[in-house]
C-alpha positions, 0 to 999 in steps of 0.5 A, a space after each residue: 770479876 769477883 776477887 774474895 771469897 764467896 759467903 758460902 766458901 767463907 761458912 765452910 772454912 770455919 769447918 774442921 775438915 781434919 776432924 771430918 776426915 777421922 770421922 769418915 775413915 772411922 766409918 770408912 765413909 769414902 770407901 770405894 768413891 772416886 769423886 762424891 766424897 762425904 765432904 762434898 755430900 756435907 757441902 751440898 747438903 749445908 747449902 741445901 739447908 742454908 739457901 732453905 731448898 724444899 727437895 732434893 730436885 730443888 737443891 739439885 737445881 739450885 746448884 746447876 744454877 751455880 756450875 760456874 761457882 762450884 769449885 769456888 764454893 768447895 765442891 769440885 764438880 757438880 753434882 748429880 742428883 743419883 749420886 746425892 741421892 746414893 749417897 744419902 742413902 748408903 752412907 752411914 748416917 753416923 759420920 754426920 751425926 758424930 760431925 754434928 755433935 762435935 760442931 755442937 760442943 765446939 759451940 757450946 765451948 766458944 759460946 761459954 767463954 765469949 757469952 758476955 763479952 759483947 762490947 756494945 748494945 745488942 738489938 733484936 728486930 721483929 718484923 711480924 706483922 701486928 694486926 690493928 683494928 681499923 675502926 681505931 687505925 683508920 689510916 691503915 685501911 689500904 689493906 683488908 686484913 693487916 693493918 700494919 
């Protein structure tokens, strides 16, 4: 049985919800719900773009996939995709937009303090394939067009 928390649950606790709440009750962005808050809607959304879901049908099935886990990971009950859909397209756009500009110059802030401070070497890795030219490579002939 699995004891912590999920990676999902782990992304959304660094979130400030309080700040997120000010945002919504100044847009009264949870007026008159009962159960899809903004909060879930951010939630289901973040997970959309994190698991990289190409439509909403998708991510809707992404998250039936994970009914057991929803609680778990933040979200209450499952969500529907008419209520998403609602909800993407009656609530003010601005609680997000605000949200997201706060979360930009919270980065921003931490990342000026911290931006040398690292306390080792840093590796970048690429993995893009190179094509070689097979007259020269001859050892990379078991593909047709990449040579390695």
């Amino acid at each position: 049985m699995f004891q912590d928390k999920y990676v999902f649950a782990q992304l959304a606790s660094f979130l400030n919800r309080s700040k997120f709440n000010r945002i919504v009750t100044k847009y009264d962005g949870d007026k008159y719900v009962k159960h899809f808050t903004c909060w879930n809607q951010l939630l289901a959304l973040m997970f959309g773009q994190l698991s990289n879901r190409e439509s909403l049908r998708d991510l809707i099935v992404a998250l039936e996939a994970h009914h057991s886990k929803c609680y778990h990971l933040g979200m209450g009950k499952n969500v529907s995709k008419s209520s998403l859909a609602r909800a993407n397209q009656d609530r003010d756009y601005h609680i997000f937009e605000e949200y997201a500009y706060y979360l930009v110059s919270e980065a921003r802030q931490k990342c000026a303090n911290h931006i040398f401070k690292l306390g080792g070497n840093v590796y970048a890795f690429d993995s893009t394939t190179i094509d070689l030219c097979l007259s020269v490579f001859w050892w990379a002939k078991f593909r047709k067009k990449k040579g390695g």
